[in-house]
Each structure stands twice: as structure tokens, then as C-alpha cells.
PyMOL Python script that loads the backbone (N, CA, C, O; Angstrom):
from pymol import cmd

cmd.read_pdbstr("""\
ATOM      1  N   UNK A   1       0.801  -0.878  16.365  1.00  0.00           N
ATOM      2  CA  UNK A   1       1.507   0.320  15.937  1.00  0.00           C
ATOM      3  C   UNK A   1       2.872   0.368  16.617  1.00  0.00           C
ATOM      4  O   UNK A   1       3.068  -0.122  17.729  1.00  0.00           O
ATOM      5  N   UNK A   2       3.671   0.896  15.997  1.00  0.00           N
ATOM      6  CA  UNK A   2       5.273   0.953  16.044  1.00  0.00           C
ATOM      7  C   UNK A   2       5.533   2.640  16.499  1.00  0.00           C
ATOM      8  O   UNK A   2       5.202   3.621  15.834  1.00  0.00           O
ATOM      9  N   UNK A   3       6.030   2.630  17.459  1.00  0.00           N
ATOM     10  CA  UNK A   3       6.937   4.124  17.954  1.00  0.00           C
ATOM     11  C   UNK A   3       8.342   4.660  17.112  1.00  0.00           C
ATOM     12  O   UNK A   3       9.356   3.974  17.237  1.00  0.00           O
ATOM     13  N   UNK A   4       8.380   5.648  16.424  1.00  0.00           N
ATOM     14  CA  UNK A   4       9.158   6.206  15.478  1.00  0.00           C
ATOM     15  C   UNK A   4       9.777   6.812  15.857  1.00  0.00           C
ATOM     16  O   UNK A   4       9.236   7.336  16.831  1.00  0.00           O
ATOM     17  N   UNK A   5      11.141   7.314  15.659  1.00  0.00           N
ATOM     18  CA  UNK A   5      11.904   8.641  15.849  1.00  0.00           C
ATOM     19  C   UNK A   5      12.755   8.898  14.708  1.00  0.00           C
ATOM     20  O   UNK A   5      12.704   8.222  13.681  1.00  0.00           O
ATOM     21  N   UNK A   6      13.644  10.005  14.913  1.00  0.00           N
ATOM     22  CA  UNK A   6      13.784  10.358  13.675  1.00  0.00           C
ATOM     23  C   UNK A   6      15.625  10.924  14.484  1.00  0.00           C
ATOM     24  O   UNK A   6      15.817  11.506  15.551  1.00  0.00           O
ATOM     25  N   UNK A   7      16.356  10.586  13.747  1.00  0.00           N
ATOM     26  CA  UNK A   7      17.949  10.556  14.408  1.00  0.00           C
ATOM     27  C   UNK A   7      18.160  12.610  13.700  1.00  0.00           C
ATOM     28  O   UNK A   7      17.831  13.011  12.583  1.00  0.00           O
ATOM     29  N   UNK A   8      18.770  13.424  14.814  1.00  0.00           N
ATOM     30  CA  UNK A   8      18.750  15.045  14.801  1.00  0.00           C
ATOM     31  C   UNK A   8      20.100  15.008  13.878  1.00  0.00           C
ATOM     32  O   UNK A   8      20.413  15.877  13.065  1.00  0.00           O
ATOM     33  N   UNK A   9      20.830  13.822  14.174  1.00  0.00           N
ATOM     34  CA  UNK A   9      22.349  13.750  13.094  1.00  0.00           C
ATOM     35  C   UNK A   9      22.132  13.444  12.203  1.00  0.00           C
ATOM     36  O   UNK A   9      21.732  12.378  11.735  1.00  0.00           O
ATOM     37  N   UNK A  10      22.446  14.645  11.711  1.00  0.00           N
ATOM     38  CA  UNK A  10      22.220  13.821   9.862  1.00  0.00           C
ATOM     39  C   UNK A  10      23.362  12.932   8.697  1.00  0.00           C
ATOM     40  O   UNK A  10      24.439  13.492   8.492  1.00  0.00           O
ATOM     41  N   UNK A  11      23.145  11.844   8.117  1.00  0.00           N
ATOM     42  CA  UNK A  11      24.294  10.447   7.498  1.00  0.00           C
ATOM     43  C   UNK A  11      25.326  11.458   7.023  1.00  0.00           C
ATOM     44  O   UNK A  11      25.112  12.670   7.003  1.00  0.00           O
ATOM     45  N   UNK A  12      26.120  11.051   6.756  1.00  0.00           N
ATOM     46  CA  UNK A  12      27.426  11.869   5.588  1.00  0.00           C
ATOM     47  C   UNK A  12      26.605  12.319   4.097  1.00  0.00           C
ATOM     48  O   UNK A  12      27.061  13.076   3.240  1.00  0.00           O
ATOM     49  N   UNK A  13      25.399  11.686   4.074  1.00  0.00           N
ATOM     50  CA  UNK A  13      24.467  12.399   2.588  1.00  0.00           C
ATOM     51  C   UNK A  13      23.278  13.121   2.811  1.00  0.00           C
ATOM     52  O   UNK A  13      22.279  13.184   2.093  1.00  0.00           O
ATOM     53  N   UNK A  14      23.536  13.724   4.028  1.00  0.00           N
ATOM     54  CA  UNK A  14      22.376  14.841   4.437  1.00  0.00           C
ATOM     55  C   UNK A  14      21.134  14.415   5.091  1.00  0.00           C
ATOM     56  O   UNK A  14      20.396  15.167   5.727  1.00  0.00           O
ATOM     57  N   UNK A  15      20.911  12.892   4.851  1.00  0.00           N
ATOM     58  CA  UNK A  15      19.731  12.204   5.286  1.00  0.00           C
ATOM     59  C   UNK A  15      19.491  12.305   6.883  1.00  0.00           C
ATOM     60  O   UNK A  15      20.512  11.997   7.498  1.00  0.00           O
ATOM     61  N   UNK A  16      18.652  12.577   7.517  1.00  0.00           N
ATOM     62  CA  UNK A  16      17.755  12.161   8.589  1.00  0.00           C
ATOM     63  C   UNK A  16      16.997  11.055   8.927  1.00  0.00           C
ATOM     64  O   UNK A  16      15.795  11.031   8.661  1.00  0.00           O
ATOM     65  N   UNK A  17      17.685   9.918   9.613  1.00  0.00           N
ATOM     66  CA  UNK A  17      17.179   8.521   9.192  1.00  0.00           C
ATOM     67  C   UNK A  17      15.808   8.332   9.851  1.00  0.00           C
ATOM     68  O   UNK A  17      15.872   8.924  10.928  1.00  0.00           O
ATOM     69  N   UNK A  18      14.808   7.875   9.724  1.00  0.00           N
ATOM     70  CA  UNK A  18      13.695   7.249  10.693  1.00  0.00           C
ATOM     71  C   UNK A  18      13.798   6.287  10.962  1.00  0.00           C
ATOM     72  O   UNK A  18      13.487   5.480  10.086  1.00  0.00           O
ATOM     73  N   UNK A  19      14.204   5.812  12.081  1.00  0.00           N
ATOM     74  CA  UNK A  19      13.947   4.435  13.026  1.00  0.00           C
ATOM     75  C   UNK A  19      12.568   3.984  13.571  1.00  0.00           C
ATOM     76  O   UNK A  19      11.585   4.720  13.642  1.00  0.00           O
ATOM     77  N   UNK A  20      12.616   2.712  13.938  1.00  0.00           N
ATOM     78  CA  UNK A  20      11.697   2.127  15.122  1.00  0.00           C
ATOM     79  C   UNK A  20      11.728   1.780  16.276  1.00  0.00           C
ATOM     80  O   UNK A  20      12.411   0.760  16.182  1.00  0.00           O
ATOM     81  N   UNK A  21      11.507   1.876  17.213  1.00  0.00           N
ATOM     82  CA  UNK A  21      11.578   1.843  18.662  1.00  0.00           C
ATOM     83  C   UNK A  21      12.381   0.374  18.432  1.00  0.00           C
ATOM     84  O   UNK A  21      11.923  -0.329  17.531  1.00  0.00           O
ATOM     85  N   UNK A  22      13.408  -0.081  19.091  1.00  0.00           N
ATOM     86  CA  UNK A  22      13.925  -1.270  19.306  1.00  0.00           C
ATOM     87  C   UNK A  22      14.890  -1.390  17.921  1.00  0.00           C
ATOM     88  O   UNK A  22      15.542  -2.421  17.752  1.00  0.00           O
ATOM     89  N   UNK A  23      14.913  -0.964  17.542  1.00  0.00           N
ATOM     90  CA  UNK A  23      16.408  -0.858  16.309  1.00  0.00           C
ATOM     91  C   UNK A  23      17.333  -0.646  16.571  1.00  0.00           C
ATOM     92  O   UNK A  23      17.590   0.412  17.145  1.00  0.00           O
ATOM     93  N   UNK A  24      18.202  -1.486  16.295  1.00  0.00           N
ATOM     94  CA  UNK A  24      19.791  -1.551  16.803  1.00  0.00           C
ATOM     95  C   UNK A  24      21.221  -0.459  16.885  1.00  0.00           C
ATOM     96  O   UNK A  24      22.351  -0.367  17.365  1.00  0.00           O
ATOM     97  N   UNK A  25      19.977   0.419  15.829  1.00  0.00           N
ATOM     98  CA  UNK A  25      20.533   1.846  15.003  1.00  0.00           C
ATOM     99  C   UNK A  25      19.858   3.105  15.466  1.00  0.00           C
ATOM    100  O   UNK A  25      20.110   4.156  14.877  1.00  0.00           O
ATOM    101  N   UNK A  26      18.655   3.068  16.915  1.00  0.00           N
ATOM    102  CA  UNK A  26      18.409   3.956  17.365  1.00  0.00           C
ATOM    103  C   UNK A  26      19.119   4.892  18.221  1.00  0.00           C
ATOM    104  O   UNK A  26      19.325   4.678  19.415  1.00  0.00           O
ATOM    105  N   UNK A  27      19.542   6.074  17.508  1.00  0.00           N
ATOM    106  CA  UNK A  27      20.345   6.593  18.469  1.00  0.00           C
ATOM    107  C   UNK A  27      19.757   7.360  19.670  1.00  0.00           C
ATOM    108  O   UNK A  27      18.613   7.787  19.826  1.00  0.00           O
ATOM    109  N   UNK A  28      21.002   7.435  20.606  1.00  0.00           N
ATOM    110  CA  UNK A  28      20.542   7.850  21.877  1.00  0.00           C
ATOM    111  C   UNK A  28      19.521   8.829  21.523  1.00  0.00           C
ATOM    112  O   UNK A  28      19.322   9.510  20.517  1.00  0.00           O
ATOM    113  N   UNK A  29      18.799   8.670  22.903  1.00  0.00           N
ATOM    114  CA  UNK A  29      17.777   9.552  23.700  1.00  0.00           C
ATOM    115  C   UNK A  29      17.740  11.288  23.387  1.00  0.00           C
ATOM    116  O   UNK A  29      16.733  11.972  23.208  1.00  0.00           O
ATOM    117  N   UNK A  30      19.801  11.928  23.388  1.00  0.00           N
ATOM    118  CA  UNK A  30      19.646  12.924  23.223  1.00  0.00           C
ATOM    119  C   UNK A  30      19.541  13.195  21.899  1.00  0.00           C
ATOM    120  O   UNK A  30      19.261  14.358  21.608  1.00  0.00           O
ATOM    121  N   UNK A  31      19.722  12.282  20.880  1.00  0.00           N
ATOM    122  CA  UNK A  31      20.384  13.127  19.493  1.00  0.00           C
ATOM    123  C   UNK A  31      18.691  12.004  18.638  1.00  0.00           C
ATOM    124  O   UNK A  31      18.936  11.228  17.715  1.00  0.00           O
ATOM    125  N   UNK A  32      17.377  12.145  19.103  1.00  0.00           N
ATOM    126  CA  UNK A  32      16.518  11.491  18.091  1.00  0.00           C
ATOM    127  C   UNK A  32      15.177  12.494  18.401  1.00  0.00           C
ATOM    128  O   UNK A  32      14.887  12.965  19.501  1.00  0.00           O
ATOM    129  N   UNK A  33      14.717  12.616  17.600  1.00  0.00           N
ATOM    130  CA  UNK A  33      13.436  13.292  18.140  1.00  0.00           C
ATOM    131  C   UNK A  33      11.955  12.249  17.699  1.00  0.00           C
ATOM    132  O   UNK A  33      11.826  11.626  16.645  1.00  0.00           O
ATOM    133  N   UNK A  34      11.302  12.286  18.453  1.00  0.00           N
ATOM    134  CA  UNK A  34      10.043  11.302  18.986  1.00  0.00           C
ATOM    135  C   UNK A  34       9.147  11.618  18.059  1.00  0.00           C
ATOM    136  O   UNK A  34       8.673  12.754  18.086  1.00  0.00           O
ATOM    137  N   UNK A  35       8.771  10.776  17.150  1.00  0.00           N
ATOM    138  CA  UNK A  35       7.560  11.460  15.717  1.00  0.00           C
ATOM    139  C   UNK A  35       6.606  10.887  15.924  1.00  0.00           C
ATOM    140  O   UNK A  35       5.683  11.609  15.550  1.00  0.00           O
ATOM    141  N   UNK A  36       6.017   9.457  16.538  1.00  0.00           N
ATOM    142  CA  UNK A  36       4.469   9.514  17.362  1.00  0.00           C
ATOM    143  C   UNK A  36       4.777   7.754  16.950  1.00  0.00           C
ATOM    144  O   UNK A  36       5.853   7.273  16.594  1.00  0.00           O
ATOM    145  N   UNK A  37       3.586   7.108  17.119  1.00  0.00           N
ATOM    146  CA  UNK A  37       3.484   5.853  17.279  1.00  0.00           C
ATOM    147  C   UNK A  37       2.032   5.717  15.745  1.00  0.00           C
ATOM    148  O   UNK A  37       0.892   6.178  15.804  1.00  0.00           O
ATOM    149  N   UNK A  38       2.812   4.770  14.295  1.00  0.00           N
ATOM    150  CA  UNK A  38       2.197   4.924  12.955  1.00  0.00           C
ATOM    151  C   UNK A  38       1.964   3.227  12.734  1.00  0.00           C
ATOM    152  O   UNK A  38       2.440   2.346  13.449  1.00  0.00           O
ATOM    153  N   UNK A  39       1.435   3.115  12.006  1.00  0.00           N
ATOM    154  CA  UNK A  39       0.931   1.739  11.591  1.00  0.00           C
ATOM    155  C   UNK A  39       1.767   0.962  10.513  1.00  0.00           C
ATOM    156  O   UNK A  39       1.670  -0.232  10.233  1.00  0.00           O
ATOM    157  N   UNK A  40       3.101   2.442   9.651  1.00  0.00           N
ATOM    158  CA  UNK A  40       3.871   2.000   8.918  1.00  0.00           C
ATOM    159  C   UNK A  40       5.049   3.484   8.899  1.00  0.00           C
ATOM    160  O   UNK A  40       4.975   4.708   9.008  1.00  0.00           O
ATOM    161  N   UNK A  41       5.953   2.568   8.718  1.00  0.00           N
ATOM    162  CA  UNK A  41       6.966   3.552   8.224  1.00  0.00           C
ATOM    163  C   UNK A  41       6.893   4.898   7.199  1.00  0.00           C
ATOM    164  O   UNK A  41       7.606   5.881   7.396  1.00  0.00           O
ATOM    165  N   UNK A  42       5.888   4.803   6.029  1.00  0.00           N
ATOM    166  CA  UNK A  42       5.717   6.098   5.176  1.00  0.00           C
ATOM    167  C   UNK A  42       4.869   6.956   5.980  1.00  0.00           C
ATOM    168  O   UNK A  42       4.886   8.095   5.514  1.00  0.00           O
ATOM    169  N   UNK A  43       3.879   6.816   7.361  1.00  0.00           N
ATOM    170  CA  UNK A  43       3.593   7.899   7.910  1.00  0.00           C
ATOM    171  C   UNK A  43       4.978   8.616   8.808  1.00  0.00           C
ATOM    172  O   UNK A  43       5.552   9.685   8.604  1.00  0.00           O
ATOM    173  N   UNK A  44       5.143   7.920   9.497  1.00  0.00           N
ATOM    174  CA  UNK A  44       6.900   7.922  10.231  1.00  0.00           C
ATOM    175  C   UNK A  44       7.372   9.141   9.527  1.00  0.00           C
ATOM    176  O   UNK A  44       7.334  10.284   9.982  1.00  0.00           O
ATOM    177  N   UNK A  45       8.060   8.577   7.753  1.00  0.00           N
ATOM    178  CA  UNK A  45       8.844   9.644   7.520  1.00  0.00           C
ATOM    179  C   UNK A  45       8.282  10.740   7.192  1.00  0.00           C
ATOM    180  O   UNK A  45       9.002  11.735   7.107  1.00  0.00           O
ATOM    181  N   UNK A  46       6.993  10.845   6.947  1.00  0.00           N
ATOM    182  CA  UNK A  46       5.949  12.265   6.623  1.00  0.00           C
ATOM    183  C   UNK A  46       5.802  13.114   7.619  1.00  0.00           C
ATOM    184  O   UNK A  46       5.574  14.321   7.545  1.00  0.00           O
ATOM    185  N   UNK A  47       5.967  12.316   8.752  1.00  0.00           N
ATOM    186  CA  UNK A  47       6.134  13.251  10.013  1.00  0.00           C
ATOM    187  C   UNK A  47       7.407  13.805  10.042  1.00  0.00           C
ATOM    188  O   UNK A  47       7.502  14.955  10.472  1.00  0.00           O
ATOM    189  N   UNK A  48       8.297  13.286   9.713  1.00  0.00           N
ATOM    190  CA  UNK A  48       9.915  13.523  10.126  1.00  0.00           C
ATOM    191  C   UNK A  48      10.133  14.531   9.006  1.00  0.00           C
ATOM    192  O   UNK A  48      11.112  15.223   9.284  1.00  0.00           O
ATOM    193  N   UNK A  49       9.563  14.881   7.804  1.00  0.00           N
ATOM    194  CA  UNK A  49       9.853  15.908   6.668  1.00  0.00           C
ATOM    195  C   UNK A  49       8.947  16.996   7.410  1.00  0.00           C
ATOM    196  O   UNK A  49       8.126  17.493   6.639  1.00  0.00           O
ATOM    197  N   UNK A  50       8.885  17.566   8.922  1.00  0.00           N
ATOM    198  CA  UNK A  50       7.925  18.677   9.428  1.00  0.00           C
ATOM    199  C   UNK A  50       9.266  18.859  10.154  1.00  0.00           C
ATOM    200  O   UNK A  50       9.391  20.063  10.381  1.00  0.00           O
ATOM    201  N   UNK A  51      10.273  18.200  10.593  1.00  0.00           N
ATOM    202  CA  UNK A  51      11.139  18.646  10.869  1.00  0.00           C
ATOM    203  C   UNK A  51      12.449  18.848  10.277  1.00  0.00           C
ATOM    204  O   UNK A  51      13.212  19.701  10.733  1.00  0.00           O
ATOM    205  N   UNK A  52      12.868  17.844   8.924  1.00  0.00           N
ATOM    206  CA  UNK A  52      13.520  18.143   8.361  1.00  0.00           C
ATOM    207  C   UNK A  52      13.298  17.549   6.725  1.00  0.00           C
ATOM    208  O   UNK A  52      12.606  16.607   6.338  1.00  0.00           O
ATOM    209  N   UNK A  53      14.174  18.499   5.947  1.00  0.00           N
ATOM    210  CA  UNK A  53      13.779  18.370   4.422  1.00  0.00           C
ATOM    211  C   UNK A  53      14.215  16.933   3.762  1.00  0.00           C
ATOM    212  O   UNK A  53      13.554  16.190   3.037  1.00  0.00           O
ATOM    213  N   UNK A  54      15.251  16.825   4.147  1.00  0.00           N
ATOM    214  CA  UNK A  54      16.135  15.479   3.670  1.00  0.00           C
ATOM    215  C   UNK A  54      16.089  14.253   5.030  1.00  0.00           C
ATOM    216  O   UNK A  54      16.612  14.257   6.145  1.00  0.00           O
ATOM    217  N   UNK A  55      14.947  12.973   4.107  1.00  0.00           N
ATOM    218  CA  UNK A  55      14.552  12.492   5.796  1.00  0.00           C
ATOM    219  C   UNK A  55      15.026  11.015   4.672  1.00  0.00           C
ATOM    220  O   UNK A  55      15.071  10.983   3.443  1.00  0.00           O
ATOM    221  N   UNK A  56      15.330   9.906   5.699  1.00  0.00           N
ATOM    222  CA  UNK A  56      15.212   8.501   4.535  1.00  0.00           C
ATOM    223  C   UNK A  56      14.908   7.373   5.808  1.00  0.00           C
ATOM    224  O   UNK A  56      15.325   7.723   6.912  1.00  0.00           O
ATOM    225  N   UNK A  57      14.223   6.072   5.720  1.00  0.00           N
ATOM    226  CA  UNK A  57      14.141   5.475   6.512  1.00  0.00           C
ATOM    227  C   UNK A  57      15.291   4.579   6.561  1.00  0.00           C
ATOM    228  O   UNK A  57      16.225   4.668   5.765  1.00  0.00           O
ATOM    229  N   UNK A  58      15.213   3.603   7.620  1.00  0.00           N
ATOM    230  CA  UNK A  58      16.745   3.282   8.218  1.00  0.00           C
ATOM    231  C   UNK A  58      16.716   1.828   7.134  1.00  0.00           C
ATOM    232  O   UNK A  58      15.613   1.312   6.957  1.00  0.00           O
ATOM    233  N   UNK A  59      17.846   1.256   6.492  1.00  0.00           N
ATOM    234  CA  UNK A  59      17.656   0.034   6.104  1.00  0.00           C
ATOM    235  C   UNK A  59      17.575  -1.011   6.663  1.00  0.00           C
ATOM    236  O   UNK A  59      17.339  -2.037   6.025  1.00  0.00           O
ATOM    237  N   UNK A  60      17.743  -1.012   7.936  1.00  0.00           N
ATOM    238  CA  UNK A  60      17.809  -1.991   9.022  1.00  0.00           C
ATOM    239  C   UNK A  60      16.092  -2.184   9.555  1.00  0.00           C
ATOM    240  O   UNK A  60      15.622  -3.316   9.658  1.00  0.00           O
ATOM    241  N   UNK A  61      15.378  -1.117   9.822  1.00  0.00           N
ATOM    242  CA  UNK A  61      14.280  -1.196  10.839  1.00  0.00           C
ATOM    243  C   UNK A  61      13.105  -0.428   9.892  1.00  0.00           C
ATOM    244  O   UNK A  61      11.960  -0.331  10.334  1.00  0.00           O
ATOM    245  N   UNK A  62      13.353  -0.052   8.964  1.00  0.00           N
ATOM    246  CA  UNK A  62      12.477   0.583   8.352  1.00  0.00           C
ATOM    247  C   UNK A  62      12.991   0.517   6.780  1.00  0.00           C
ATOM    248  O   UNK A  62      13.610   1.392   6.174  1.00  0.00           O
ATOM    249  N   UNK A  63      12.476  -1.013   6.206  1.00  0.00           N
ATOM    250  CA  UNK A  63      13.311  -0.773   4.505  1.00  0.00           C
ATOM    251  C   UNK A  63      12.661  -0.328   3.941  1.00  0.00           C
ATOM    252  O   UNK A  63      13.048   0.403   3.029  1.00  0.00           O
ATOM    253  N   UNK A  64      11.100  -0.573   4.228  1.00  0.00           N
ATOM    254  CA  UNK A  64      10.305  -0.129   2.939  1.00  0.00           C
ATOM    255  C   UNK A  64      10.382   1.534   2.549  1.00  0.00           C
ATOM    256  O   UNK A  64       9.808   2.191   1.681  1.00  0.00           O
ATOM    257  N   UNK A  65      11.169   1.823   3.394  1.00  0.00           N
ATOM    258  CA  UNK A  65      11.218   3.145   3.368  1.00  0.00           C
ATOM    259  C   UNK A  65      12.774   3.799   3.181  1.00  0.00           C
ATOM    260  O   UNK A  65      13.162   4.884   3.613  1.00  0.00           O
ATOM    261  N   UNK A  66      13.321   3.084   2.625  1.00  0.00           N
ATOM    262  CA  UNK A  66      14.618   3.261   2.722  1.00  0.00           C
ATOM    263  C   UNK A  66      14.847   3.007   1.182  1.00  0.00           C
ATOM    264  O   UNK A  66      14.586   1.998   0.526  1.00  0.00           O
ATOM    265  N   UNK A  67      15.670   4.766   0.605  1.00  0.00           N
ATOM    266  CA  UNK A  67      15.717   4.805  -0.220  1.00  0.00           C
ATOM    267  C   UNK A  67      17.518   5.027  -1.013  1.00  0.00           C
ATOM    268  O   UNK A  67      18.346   5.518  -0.246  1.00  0.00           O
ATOM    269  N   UNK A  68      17.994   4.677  -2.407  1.00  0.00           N
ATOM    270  CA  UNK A  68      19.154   4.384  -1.558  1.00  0.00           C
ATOM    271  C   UNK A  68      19.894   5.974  -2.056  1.00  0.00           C
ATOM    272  O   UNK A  68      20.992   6.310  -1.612  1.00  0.00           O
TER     273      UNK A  68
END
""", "prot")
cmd.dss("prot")
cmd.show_as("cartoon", "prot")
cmd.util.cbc("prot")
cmd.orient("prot")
């Protein structure tokens, strides 16, 4: 299982990206919030739509979930 977070800045298209622990695109510590440790990215972003409405996974660390 993979450790998720979810970036508090949202892209220039409203999105809330979900990352994976070790992604090159994880942003800092202060600006991600911690969504639990999932077996795949579509639990990841199901968690991350409890905190925000407009969520997309990252294309880098999470494609299957990355929508464009």
C-alpha cells in the first residue's frame, strides 16, 4: 500500500491533485493534507472528495486517475 495526500492548492482549473508519497510533484508538508495509506489511487481520490469537490489525480504519480 501507497501513502496519499492530496495538494490544499488548487491547479489554475480548480483541481485538487492526489499524489503518492515519493512524487516529484508532492507538495510541501504545509500546503498537502494526509488521506491514509490505499492499495490504489481511486480509493486516494474518494478520500480527497471528503475534503474537496473538485479532486483529479496527479499525471505523474497517479495516472490512472488522472483525468484530463
Amino acid at each position: 500500500m501507497a501513502k496519499y495526500y492530496v495538494n490544499k492548492n488548487a491547479q489554475a482549473n480548480g483541481d485538487h491533485e492526489v499524489h503518492k508519497e515519493g512524487c516529484v510533484w508532492l507538495p510541501l508538508v504545509g500546503n498537502r493534507i494526509y488521506l491514509g495509506s490505499f492499495t490504489n489511487c481511486k480509493s486516494a481520490v474518494r478520500e480527497a472528495k471528503k475534503y474537496y469537490t473538485q479532486v483529479n489525480g496527479c499525471y505523474y504519480c497517479s495516472r490512472d486517475c488522472h483525468t484530463s
